[in-house]
C-alpha positions as CSV (number, residue, x, y, z in Angstrom):
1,X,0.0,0.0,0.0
2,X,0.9,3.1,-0.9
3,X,1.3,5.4,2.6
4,X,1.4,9.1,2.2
5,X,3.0,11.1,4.5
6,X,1.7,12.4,7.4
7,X,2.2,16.0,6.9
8,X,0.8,15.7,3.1
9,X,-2.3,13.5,4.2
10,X,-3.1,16.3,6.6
11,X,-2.6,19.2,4.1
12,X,-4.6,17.2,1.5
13,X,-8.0,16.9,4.1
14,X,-7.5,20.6,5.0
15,X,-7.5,21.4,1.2
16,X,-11.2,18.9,1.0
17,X,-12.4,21.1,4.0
18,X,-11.6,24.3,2.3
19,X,-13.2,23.4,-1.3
20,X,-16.8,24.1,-0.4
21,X,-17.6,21.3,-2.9
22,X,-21.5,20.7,-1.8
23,X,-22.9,17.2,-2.0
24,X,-25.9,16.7,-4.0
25,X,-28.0,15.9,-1.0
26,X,-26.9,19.4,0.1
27,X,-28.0,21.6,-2.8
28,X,-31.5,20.0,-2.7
29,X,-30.9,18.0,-6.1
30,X,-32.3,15.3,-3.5
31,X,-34.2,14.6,-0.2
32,X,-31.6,15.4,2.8
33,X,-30.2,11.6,3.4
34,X,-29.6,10.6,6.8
35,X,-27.0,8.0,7.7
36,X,-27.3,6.3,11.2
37,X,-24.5,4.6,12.7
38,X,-24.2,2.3,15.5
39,X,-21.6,0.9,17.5
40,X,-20.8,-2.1,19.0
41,X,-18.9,-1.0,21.8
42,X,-15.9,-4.0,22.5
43,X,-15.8,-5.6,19.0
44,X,-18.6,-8.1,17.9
45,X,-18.1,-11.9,16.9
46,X,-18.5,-12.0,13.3
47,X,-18.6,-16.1,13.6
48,X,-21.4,-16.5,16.0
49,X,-23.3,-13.6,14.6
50,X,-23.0,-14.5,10.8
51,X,-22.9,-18.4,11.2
52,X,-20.8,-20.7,8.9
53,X,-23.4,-24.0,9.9
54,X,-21.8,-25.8,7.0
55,X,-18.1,-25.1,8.1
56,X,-16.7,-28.2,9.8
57,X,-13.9,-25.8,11.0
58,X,-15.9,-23.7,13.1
59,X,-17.3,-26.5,15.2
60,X,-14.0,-28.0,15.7
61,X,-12.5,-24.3,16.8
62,X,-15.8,-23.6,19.1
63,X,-16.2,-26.8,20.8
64,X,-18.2,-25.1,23.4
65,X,-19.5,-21.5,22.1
66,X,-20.9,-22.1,18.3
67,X,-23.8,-22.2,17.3
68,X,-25.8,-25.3,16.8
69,X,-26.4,-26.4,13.2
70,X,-30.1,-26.4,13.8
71,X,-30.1,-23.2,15.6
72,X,-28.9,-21.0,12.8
73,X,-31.3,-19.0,11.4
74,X,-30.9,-19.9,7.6
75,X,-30.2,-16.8,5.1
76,X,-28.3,-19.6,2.4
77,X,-26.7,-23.0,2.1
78,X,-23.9,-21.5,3.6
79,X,-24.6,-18.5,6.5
80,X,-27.9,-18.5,9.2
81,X,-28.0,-15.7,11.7
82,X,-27.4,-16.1,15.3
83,X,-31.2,-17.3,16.7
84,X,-31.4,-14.7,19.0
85,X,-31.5,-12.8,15.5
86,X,-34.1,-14.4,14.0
87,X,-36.2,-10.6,14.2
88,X,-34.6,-9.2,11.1
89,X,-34.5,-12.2,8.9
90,X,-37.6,-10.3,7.4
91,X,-35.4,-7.5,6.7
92,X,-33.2,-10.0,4.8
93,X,-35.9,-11.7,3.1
94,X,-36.8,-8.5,1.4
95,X,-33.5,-7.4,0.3
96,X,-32.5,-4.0,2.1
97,X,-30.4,-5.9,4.4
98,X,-26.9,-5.9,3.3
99,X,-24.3,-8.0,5.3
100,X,-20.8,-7.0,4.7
101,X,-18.4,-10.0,5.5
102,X,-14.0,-9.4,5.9
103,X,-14.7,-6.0,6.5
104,X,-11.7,-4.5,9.1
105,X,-8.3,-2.7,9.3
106,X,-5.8,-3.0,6.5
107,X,-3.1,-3.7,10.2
108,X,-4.3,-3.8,13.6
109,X,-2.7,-3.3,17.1
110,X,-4.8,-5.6,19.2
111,X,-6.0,-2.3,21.3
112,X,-9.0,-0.5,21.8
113,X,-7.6,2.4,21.7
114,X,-5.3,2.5,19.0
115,X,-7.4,0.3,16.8
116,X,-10.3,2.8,17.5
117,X,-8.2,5.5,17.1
118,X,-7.7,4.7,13.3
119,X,-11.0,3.2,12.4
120,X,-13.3,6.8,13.6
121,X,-10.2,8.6,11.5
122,X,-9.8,6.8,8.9
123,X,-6.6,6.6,8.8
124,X,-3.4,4.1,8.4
125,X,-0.9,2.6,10.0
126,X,1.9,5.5,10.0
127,X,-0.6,8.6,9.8
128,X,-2.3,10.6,12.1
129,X,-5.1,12.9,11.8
130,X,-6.7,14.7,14.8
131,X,-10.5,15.2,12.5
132,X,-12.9,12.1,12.4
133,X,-14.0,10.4,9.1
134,X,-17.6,12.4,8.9
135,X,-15.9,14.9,10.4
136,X,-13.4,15.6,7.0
137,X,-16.9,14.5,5.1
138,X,-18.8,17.1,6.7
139,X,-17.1,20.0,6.4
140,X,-18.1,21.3,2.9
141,X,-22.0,21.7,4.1
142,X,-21.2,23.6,7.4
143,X,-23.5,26.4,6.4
144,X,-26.7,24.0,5.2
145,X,-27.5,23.3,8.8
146,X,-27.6,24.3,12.5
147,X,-26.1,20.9,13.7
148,X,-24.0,18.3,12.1
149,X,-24.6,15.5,14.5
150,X,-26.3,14.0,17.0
151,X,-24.5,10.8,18.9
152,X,-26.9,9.1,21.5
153,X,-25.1,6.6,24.5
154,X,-21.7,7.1,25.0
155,X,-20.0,8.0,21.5
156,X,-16.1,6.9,22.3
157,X,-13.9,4.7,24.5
158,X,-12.0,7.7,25.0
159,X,-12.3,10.4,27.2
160,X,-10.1,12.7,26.0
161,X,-11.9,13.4,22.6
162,X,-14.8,11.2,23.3
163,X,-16.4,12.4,19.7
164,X,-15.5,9.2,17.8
165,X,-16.4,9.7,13.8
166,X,-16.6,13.5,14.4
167,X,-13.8,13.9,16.6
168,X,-11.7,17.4,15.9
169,X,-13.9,20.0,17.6
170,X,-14.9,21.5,13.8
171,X,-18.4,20.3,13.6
172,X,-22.0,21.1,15.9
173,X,-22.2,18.1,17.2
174,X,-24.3,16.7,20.4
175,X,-23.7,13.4,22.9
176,X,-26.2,13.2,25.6
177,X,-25.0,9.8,27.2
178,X,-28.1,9.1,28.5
179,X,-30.8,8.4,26.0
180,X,-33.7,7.6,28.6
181,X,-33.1,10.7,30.2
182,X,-33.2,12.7,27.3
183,X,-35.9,11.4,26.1
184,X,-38.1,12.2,28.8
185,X,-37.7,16.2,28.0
186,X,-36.6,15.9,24.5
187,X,-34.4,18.8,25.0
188,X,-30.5,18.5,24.8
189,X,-30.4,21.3,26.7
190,X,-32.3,20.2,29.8
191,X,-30.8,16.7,29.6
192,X,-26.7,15.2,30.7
193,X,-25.3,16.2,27.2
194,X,-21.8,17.1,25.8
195,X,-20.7,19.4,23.0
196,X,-17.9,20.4,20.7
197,X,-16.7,24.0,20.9
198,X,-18.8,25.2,18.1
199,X,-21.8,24.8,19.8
200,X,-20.5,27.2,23.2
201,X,-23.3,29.4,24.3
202,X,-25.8,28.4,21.7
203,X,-29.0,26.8,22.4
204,X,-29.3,23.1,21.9
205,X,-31.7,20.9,20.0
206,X,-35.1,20.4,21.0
207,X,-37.6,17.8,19.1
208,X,-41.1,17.2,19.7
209,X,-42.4,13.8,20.0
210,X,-43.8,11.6,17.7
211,X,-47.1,9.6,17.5
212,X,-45.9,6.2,16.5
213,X,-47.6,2.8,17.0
214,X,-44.0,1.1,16.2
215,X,-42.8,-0.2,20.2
216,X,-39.6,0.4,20.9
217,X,-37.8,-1.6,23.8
218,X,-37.6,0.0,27.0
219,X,-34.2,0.4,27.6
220,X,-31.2,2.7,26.4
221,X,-30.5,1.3,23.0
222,X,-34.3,1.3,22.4
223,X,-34.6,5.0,23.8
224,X,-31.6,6.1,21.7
225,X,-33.6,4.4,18.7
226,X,-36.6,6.7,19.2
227,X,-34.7,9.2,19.3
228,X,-33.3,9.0,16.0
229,X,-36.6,8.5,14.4
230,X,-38.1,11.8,16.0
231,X,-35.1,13.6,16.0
232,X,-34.6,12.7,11.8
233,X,-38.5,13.7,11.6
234,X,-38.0,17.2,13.3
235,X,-34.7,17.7,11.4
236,X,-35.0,15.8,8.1
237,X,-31.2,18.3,7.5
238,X,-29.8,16.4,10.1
239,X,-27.4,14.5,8.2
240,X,-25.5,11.8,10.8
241,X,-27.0,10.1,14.1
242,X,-24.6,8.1,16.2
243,X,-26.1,5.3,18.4
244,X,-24.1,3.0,20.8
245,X,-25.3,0.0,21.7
246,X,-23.2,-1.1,25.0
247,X,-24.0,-3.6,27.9
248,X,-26.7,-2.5,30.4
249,X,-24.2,-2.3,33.7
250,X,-21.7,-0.3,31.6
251,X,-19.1,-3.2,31.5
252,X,-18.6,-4.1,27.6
253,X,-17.1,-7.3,28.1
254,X,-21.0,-8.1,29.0
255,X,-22.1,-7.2,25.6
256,X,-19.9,-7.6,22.3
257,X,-16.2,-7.4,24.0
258,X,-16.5,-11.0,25.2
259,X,-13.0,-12.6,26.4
260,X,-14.7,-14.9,28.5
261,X,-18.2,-16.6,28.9
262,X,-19.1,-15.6,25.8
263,X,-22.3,-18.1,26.2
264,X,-23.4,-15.8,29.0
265,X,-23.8,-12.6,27.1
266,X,-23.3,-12.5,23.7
267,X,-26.5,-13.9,22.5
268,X,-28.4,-11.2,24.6
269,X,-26.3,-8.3,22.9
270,X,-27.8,-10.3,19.6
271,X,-30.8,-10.3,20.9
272,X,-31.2,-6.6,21.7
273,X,-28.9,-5.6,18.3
274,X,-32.2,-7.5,16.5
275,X,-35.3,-5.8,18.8
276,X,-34.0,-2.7,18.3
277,X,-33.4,-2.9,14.4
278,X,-36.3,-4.3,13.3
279,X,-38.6,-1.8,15.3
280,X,-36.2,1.1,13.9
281,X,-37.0,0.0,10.6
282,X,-40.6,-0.1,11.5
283,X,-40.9,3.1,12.4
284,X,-38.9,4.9,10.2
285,X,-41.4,3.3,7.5
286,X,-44.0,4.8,9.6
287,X,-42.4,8.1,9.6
288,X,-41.9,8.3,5.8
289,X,-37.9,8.1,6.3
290,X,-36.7,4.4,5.6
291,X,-35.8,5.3,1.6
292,X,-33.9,8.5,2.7
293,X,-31.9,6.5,5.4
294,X,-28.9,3.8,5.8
295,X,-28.0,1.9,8.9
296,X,-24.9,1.2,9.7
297,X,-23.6,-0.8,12.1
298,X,-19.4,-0.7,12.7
299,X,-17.2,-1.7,15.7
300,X,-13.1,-1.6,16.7
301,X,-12.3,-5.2,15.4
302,X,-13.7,-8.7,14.9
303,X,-13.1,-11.9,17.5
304,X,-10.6,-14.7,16.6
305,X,-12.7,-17.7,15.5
306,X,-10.9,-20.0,17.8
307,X,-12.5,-19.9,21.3
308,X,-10.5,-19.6,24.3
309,X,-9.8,-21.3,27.5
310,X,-12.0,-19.0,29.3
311,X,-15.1,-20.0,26.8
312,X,-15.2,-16.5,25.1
313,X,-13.0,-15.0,22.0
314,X,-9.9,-13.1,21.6
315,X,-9.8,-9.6,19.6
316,X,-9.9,-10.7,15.6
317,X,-9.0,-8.5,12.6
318,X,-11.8,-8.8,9.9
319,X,-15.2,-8.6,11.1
320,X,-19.4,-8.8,9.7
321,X,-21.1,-5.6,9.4
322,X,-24.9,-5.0,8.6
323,X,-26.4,-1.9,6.5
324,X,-30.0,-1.8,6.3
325,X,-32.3,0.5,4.4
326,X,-34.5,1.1,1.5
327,X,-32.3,1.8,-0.6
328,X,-29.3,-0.6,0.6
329,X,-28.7,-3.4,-1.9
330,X,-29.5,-6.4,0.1
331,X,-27.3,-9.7,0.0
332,X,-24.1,-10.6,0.9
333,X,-21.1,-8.6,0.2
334,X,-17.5,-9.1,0.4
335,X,-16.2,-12.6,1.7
336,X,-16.5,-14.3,5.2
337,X,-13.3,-14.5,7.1
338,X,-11.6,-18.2,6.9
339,X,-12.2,-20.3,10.2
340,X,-8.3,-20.2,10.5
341,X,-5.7,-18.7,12.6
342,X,-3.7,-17.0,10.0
343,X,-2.8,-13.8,12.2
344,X,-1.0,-13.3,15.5
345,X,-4.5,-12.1,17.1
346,X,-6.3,-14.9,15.2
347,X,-8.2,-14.3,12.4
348,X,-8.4,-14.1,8.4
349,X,-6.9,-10.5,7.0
350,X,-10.2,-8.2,5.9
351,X,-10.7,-8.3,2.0
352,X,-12.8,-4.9,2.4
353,X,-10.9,-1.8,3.9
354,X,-13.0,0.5,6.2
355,X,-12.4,3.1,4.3
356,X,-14.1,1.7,1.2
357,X,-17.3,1.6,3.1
358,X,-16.5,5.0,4.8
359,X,-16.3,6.0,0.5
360,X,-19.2,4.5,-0.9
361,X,-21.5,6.4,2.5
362,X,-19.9,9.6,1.2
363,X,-20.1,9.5,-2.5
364,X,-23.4,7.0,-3.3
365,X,-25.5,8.1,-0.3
366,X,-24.5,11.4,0.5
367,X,-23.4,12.3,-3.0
368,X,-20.0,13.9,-1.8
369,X,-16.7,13.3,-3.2
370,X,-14.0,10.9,-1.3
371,X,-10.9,12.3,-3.5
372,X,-8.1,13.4,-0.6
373,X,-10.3,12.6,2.7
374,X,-8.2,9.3,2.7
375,X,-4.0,8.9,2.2
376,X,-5.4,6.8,-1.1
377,X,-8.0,6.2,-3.4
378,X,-10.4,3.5,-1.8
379,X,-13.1,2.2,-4.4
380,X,-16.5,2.4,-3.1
381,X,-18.8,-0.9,-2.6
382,X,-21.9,-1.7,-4.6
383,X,-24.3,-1.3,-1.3
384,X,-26.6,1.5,-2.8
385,X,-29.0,1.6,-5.0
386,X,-29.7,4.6,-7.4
């Protein structure tokens, strides 16, 4: 790979920044398109999320942890979902589900932190950039809205510059970290929130709520949920919600990061990751927002497929991601990673770069142009439809 350096990748994103190139969606050539991401906080298991059934390998690696043949719910003669996300098989069925397999880090580090670090920046292994992703994306359309972002949960596993894709203190961005709270007033400014500089002294975002007969479940990931929907209603120029979807005591090796007992909490994370997607789904359809809308899901890294001695999984390096929407082009896309340890952390190497993804979002749904955000030219996937 070609690696630019660090003082040139930096002057090129500045230059992007600068250009006031507007995105389609931005000049009104289109209906304002919304993009809402959410994290798995600690790194999901691709393997027992996206199930090989057929794979002799993965039972042999997962003596204890895989899923039972029989249990998988079936999407081909090769992958079933995790039962415990058996809700958005529907979603599947009927195409605008897309599941992205090998997706990762061209290196990774085996860290949180640093592996984080890279993925909300989008940068390499020898580059550095202090603005997030969206953040660098953004930019150009500063003067189309009042607020850039909205991020719902906690946003980072830092604390330092806990903005995650938006880090870089350029963009109107609010965290409130505690979506049930918020929602009770549905007013940032009367609710725990955080913001970046830009939004000093200003009043906050209010939304009204919204007569839906879609249920949402009652707890933080299905608060945060509702949110969205009600806050993409009131403020259909809102163009990025971030959503993170964590443990329920706070400790994410009880959710998605599991190292040990994997049995004991991984399938619930699923189960949750599935309730609160499918009724998402149903009530942006009831709020006239699913075709103007993607789903994203992302996290720092995937699991090793062998399991460990304390029943759970070590970090991995290419993971399974899901994009949902009505214009996503359903299927699978990409390839699943081998049931192999082919890397020091254990794992198959990612055939899709994050930053491909990170390219198609900004040129085929927000209709921006990726040129110079990146230290290279990544080529965007075939996930959207016209």
């Amino acid at each position: 790979m070609m690696r630019q350096p660090r003082r040139q990748f930096l002057a090129s994103m500045a230059a992007i920044a600068a250009s006031g190139a507007l995105p389609a969606w931005a000049q009104g050539a289109d209906a304002p398109r919304r993009l809402i991401l959410v994290y798995l906080k600690g790194g999901n298991d691709g393997y027992n999320t996206v199930v090989p059934y057929t794979d002799k390998a993965y039972y042999a690696m997962r003596p204890n942890i895989a899923v039972p043949r029989d249990a998988a719910v079936r999407l081909d003669e090769r992958f079933g979902l995790h039962p415990m996300l058996a809700s958005i098989q529907p979603i599947w069925a009927e195409r605008e589900l897309a599941i992205v397999q090998g997706i990762g880090l061209p290196e990774v580090h085996d860290q949180h932190y640093s592996d984080y670090e890279r993925l909300v920046t989008g940068t390499g292994p020898d580059e550095y950039s202090l603005d997030g992703w969206a953040t660098r994306a953004l930019l150009p359309t500063l003067a189309n809205r009042d607020f850039d972002a909205v991020a719902l949960d906690s946003l980072d596993i830092r604390e330092g510059d806990a903005m995650g894709p938006f880090r870089g203190g350029k963009l109107r961005v609010i965290n409130a970290p505690h979506p049930g709270e918020l929602q009770a007033v549905r007013d940032f400014g009367k609710a725990t929130h955080v913001t970046t500089p830009p939004l000093a002294g200003r009043s906050l975002l209010s939304y009204p709520p919204l007569n839906l007969a879609t249920r949402f479940p009652e707890e933080p990931f299905g608060h945060a949920l509702r949110a969205a929907v009600e806050l993409a209603r009131a403020r259909p120029e809102l163009p990025t919600i971030h959503i993170t979807l964590d443990s329920l005591d706070g400790d994410r090796h009880h959710c998605f990061d599991t190292h040990w007992k994997q049995l004991d909490y991984h399938g619930e994370g699923l189960r949750r990751l599935g309730a609160g997607l499918i009724a998402l789904r149903a009530a942006l359809k009831e709020a006239g927002l699913w075709e103007t809308t993607v789903v994203a899901t992302y996290d720092e890294f995937g699991r090793s497929p062998r399991e460990n001695k304390a029943r759970g999984t070590e970090h991995g390096w290419a993971s399974t991601q899901f994009l949902m929407g009505g214009r996503v082009r359903g299927g699978f896309h990409g390839r699943a990673p081998a049931i192999a340890n082919v890397h020091w952390i254990g794992g198959d190497k990612p055939v899709i770069d994050y930053r491909q993804l990170y390219t198609t979002l900004i040129e085929h749904w927000w209709g921006g142009n990726a040129a110079g955000m990146f230290s290279q030219r990544f080529r965007p996937l075939d996930l959207i439809r016209a």
